[in-house]
Structures are given as structure tokens and as C-alpha cells.
C-alpha positions in Angstrom: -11.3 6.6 11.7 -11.7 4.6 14.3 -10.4 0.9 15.3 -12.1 -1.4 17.9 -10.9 -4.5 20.3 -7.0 -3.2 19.8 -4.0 -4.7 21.8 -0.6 -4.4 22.5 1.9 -6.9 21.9 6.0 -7.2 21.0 7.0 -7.8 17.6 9.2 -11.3 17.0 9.6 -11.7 13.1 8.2 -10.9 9.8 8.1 -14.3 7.6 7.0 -12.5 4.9 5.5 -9.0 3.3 1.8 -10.6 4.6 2.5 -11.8 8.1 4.2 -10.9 11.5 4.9 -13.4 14.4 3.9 -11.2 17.5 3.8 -12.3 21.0 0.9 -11.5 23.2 0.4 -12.1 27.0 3.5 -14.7 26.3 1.2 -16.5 23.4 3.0 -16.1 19.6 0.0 -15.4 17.4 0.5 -14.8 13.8 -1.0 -11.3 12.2 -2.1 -9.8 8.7 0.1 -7.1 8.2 -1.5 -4.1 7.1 1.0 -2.9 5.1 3.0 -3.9 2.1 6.0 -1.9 2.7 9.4 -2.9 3.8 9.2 -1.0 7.1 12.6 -2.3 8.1 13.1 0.7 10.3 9.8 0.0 12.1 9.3 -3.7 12.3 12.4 -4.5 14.9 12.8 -7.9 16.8 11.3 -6.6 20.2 8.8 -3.5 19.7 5.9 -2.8 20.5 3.3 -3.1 17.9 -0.4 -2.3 18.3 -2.9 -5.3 16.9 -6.4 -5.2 15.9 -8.4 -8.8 17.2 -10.8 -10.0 15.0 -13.2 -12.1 17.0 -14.6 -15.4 15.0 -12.6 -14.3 12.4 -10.8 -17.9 11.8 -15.0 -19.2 11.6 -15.5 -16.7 8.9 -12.8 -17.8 6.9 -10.0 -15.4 7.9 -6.4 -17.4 8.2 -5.7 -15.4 11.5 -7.5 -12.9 14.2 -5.2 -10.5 14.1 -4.5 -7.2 12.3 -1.1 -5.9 12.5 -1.9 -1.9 12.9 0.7 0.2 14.5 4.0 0.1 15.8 6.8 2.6 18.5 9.1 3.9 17.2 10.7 5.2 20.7 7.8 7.6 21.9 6.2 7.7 18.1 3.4 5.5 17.6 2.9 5.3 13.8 0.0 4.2 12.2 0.9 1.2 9.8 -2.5 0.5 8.3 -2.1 1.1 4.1 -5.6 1.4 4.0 -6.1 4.2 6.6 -5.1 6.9 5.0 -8.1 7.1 1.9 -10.1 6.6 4.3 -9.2 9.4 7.0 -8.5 12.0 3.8 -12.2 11.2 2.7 -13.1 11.9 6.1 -11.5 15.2 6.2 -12.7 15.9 2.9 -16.4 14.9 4.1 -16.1 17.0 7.4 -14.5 19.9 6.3 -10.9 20.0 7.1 -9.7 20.6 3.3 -12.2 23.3 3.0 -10.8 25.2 6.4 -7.3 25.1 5.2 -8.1 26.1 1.7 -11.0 28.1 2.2 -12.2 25.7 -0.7 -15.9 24.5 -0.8 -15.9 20.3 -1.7 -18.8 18.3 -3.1 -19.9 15.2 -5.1 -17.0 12.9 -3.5 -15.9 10.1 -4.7 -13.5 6.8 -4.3 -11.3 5.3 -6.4 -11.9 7.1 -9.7 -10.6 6.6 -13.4 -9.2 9.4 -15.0 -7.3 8.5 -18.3 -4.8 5.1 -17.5 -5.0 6.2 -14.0 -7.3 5.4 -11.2 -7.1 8.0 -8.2 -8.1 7.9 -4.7 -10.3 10.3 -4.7 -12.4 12.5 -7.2 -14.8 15.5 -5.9 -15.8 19.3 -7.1 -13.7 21.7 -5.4 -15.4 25.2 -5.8 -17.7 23.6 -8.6 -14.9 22.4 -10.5 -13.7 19.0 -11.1 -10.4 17.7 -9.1 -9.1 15.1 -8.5 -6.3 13.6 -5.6 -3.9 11.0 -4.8 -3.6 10.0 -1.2 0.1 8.6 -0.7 0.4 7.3 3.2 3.9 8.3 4.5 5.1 5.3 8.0 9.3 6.4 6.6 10.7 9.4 9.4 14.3 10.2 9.3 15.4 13.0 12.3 11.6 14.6 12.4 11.8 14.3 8.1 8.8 12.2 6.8 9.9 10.9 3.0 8.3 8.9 0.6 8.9 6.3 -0.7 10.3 3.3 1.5 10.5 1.5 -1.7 10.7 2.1 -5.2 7.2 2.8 -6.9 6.6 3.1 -10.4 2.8 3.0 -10.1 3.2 6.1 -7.9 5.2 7.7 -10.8 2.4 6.8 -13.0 -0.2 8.3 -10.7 1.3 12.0 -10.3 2.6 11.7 -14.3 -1.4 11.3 -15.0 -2.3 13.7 -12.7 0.2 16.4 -14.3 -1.3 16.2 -17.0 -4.3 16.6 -15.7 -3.5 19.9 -14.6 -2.3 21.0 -17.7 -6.2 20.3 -19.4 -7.1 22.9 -16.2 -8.4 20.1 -14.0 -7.7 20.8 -10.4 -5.2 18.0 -9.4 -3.9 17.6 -5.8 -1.4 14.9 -4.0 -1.9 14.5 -0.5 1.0 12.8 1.9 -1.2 11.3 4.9 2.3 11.4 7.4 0.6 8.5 10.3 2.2 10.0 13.0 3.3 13.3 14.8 6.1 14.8 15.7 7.2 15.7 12.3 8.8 19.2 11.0 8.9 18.6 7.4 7.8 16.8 4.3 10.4 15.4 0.8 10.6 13.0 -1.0 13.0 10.2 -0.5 15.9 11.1 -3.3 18.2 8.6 -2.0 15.6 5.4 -2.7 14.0 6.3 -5.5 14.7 9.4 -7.3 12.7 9.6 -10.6 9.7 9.5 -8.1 10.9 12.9 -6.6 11.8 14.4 -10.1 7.8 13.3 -10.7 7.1 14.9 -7.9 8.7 18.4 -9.2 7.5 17.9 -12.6 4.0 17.7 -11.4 4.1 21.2 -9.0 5.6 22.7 -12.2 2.9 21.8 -13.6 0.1 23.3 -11.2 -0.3 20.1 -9.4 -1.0 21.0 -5.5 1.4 19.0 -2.7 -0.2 18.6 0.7 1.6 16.9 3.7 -0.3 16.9 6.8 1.0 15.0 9.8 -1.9 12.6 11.9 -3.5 12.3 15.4 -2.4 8.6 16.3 -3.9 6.6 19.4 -4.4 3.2 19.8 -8.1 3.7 19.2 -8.2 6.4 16.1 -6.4 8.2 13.3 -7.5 11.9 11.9 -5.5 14.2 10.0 -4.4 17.0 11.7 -2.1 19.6 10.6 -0.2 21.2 7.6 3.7 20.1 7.3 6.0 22.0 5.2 7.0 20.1 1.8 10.1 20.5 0.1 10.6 19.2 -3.1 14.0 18.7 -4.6 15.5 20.8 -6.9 17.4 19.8 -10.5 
């Protein structure tokens, strides 16, 4: 996916989980923040930060012109946007990617999907047969380590409990980690902030549901997927 009309500025505050006070070309300018998350290792008094301007958004109704996108940490630019990551796994989907690593033919794809109590990302045939997947974006890196989640998250329990069980009635069930940046060498989930999400996590494999991690191309301009990381999932 690409982004358009994106600049640089240096992050000052966050007054809330919606907002960030950014300064740009010596100007403070208020942005929508992209992303839900605490991102308290990211969002440091004095980065840089990468912001997408809206022009004439405030005369269409927006409250400000700017989209709070991506962020350094030291030589890593990560991609913050929450909403990137359905999109650029539909896009690999659509153009082949999933297909080259699983030598898996995919057709008749679909967003946001309602299987059972759950509604999942993405829904397609894979080989003819019905599957569907859970996108999870990953911005949390400890020493080269992506983990999810930065935060406690029983909805993502719910999702990979429901798609567990769809694997047991012999759906084909996958849960892909979009990691929004490189330079990482392995996948887990995060145990120390919210374990029952990783015992989830274990429950569902065990159950036949497939784990993908793959880390992204990041620029200021774009965000693909790009390779396969290895994922380890905690043991009992």
C-alpha cells in the first residue's frame, strides 16, 4: 500500500490514545494517531515520526490534517498505521505472495467476514476450500524479537479461540502477524503482558490452526509484506 503527501516531523506528546502533538518545520500541529496501542516504547518525547497531510481535510470536516503514520526507532522505521496491515495482507493475498510461499492457489477474497461470534479479517478459498484468517499487526520489537501483544487483548483471544474451532470442523484457518518493520529474526508472543493470549495461541496450532509471521518493506512512501520470520510459540 501506498501513502501520499507524507512528512517528517519530531514527536512532543501524546494527550491521549487519539492524538499526538508533533512539531513540524518549528509549527506544533496536532495528528490522528493511527494506532490505538500504547506504543510507549515508540512514541518518545523527541523522535522522529513520519505524518500523512491531509489537504482541506479541516473543510471536509476532519478535526486535524494530519495522520500520525510511522515512527524510528534508532535506524527502524516502523509502520504504525492499525489499519495497514488488512490491507497489505489482502494485497499479498490478491497478488500472489501467499500462494508462492504456500504453493497454495487463493480465490473469492473477502473482508471482514462472520464466521460464528467472530468476525475475521479475511475469508477466501484456498485450494477450493474455504479458509479463513486473522491479520494481527505486530509495532512491539524487543532485541530483533517481534511479540504481540503491547496490551492485553481479549478480543484477540476470542478471535484465534473461534478460529480453533474452526479448524477442528476441517475449515482451513490461518493467523497472520503483519511485523511493520524489518530487521527482525523471530516471531512469540508476548508471555510477560498477556499470557492467556499466548496459551490461545498454542491451543490454536494444536489444533491445526496455521501461524504466519512475515516481517514488512517500510519507506516513507509504502508498506508490502515481505518475508517469512520464524514463530515460536510458548510451551506449557
Amino acid at each position: 500500500m501506498k501513502y501520499e503527501h507524507m512528512i517528517e516531523g519530531r514527536f512532543l506528546s501524546r494527550p491521549n490514545r487519539f492524538i499526538a502533538h508533533v512539531e513540524v518545520q518549528g509549527e506544533q500541529v496536532t495528528a490522528h494517531v493511527k494506532n490505538t496501542g500504547r506504543c510507549r516504547e515508540l512514541l518518545i518525547p523527541g523522535v522522529t515520526v513520519l505524518l500523512q497531510h491531509h489537504p482541506g481535510a479541516l473543510e471536509a470536516g476532519r478535526k486535524t490534517e494530519y495522520s500520525l503514520i510511522g515512527v524510528y526507532k534508532g535506524d527502524i522505521l516502523i509502520n504504525m498505521d492499525s489499519q495497514a496491515p488488512n490491507q497489505v495482507a489482502e494485497e499479498w493475498l490478491r497478488t500472489g505472495g501467499f500462494t508462492r510461499e504456500t504453493g497454495i492457489a487463493v480465490s473469492d477474497i473477502h473482508r471482514e467476514v462472520t464466521y460464528g461470534n467472530s468476525r475475521f479479517d479475511l475469508a477466501f478459498l484456498a485450494d477450493g476450500e474455504q479458509a479463513y484468517m486473522e491479520v494481527k499487526g505486530v509495532t512491539l520489537e524487543v532485541d530483533h524479537v517481534a511479540k504481540f501483544p503491547d496490551a492485553p487483548t481479549e478480543r484477540g483471544i476470542k478471535h484465534v479461540k473461534e478460529l480453533a474451532l474452526a479448524s477442528k470442523r476441517g475449515l482451513r484457518a490461518y493467523i497472520l502477524f503483519v511485523i511493520q518493520m524489518k530487521g527482525i529474526t523471530s516471531f512469540m508472543p508476548n508471555m510477560d503482558t498477556h499470557p492467556a493470549f499466548g496459551e490461545a495461541l498454542q491451543e490454536a496450532s494444536q489444533a491445526g490452526v496455521h501461524i504466519m509471521a512475515y516481517d514488512c518493506i517500510v519507506t516513507k512512501e509504502e508498506l508490502s509484506i515481505d518475508q517469512s520470520i520464524e514463530v515460536f510459540i510458548h510451551k506449557n
